[in-house]
DRENPA-3360 file (N, C-alpha, C; in nm, 2 decimals, always signed):
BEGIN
1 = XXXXXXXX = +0.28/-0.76/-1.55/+0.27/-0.78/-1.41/+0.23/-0.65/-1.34 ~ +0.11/-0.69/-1.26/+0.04/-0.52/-1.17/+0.18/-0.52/-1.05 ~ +0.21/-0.41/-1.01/+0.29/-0.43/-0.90/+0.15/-0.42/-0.76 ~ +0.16/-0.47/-0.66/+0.11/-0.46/-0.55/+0.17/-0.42/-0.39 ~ +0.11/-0.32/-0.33/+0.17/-0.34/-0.18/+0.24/-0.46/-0.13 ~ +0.34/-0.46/-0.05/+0.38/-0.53/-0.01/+0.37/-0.54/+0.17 ~ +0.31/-0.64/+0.24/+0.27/-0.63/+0.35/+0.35/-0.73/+0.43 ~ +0.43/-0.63/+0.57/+0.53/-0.68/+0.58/+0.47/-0.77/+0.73;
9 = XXXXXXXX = +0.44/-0.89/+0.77/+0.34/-0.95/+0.82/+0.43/-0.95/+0.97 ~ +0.53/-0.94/+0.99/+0.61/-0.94/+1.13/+0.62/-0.76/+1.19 ~ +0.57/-0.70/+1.05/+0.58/-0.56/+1.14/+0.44/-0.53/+1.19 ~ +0.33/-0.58/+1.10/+0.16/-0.54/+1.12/+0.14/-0.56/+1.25 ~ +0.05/-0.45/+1.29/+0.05/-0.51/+1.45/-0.13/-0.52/+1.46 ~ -0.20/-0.50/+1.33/-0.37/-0.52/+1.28/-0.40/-0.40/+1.38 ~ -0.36/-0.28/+1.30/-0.44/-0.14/+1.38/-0.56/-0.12/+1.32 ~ -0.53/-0.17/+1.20/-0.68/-0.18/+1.08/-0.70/-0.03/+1.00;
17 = XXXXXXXX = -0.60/+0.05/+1.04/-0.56/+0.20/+1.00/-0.55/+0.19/+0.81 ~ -0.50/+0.08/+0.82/-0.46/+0.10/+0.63/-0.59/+0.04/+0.56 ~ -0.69/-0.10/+0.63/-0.80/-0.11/+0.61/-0.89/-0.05/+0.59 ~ -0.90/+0.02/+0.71/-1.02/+0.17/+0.74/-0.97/+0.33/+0.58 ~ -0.88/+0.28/+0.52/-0.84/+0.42/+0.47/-0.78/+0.40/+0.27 ~ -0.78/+0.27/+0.28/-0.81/+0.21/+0.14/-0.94/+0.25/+0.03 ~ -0.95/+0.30/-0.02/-1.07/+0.41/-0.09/-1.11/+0.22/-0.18 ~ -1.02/+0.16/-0.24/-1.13/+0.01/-0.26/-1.20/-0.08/-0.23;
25 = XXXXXXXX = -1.08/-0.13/-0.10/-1.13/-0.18/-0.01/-1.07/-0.32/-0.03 ~ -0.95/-0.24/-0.11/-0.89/-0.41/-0.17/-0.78/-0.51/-0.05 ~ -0.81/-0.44/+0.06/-0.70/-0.51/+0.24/-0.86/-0.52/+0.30 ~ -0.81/-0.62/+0.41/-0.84/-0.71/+0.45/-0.78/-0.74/+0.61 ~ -0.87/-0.78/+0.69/-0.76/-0.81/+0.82/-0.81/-0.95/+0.84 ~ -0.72/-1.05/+0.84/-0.73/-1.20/+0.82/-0.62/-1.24/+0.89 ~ -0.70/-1.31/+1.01/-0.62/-1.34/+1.14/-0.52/-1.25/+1.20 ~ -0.58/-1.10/+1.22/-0.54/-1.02/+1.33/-0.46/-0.96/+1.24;
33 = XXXXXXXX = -0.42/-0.97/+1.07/-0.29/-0.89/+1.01/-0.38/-0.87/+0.89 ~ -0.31/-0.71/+0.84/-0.37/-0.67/+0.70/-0.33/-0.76/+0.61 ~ -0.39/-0.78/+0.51/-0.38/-0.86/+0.38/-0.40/-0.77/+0.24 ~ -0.38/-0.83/+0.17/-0.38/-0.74/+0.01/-0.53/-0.86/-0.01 ~ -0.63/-0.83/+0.01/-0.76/-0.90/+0.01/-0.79/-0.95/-0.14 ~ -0.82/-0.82/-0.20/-0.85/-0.80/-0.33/-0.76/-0.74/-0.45 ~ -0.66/-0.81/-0.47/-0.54/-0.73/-0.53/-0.58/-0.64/-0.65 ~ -0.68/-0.71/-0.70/-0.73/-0.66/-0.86/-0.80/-0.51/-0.85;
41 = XXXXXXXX = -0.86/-0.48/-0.72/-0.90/-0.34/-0.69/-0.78/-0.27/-0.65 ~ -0.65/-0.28/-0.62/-0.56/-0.24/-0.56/-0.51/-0.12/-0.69 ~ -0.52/+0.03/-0.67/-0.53/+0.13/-0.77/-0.33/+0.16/-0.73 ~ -0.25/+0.13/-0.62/-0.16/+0.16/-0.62/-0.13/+0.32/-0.53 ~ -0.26/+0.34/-0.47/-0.29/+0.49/-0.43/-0.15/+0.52/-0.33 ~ -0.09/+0.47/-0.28/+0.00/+0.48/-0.10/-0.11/+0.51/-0.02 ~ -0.23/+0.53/+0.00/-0.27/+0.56/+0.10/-0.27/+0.48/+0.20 ~ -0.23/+0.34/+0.19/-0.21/+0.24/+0.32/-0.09/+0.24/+0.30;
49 = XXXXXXXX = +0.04/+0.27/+0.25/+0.20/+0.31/+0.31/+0.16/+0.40/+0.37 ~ +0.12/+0.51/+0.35/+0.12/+0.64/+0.42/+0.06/+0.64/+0.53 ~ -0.02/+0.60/+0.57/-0.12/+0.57/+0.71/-0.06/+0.48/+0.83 ~ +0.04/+0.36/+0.75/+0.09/+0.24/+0.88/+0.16/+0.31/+0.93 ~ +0.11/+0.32/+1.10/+0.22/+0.36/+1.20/+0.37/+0.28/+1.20 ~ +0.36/+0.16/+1.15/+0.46/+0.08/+1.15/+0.59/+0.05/+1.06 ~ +0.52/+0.14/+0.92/+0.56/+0.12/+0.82/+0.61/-0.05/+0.76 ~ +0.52/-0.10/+0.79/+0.51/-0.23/+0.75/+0.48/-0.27/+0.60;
57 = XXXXXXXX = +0.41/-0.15/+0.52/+0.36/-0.13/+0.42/+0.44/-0.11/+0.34 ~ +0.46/-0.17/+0.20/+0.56/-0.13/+0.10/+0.53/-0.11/-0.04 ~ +0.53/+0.02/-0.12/+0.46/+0.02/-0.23/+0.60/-0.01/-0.31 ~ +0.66/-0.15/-0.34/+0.83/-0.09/-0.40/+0.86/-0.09/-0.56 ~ +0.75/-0.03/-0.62/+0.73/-0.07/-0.74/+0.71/+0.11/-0.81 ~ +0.67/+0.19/-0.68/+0.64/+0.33/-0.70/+0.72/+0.44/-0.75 ~ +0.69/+0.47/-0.91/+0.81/+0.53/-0.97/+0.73/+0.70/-0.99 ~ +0.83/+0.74/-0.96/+0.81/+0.91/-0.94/+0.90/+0.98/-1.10;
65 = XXXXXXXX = +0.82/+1.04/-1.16/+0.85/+1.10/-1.24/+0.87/+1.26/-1.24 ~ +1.05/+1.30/-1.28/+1.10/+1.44/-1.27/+1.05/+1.49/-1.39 ~ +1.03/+1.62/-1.35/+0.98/+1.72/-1.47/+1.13/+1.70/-1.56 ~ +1.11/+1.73/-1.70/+1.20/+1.77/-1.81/+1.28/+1.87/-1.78 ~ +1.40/+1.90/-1.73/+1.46/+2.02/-1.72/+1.57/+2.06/-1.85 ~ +1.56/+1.98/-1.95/+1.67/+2.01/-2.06/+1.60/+2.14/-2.13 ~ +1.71/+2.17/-2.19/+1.69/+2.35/-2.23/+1.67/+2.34/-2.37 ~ +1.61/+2.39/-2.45/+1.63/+2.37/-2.57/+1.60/+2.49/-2.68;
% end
């Protein structure tokens, strides 16, 4: 299973900010709210979390990896 943004449709207010800034072009504004348009292009970048003034946007699948600190 791909994980995908999660678009939170009561917070979007269609600034078109996460559209305009998606490097695939995988969103979409469909009836005045962003959409995950094209999921299969969707690289997982945050650059449309990062951009919604609203934070309507949710990448909740985004796992951050700590450097190794064990000693050996």
């Amino acid at each position: 299973m791909q994980p995908f943004p999660m678009i939170h449709q009561e917070l979007c207010t269609g600034c078109h900010r996460c559209i305009d800034t998606c490097p695939t072009h995988a969103l979409a504004q469909i009836e005045g709210k962003a959409q995950l348009y094209q999921p299969d292009k969707c690289t997982y970048c945050t650059a449309c979390e990062d951009i919604c003034p609203e934070q309507a946007i949710e990448l909740p699948f985004l796992i951050v990896f700590a450097a190794n600190q064990s000693a050996t």
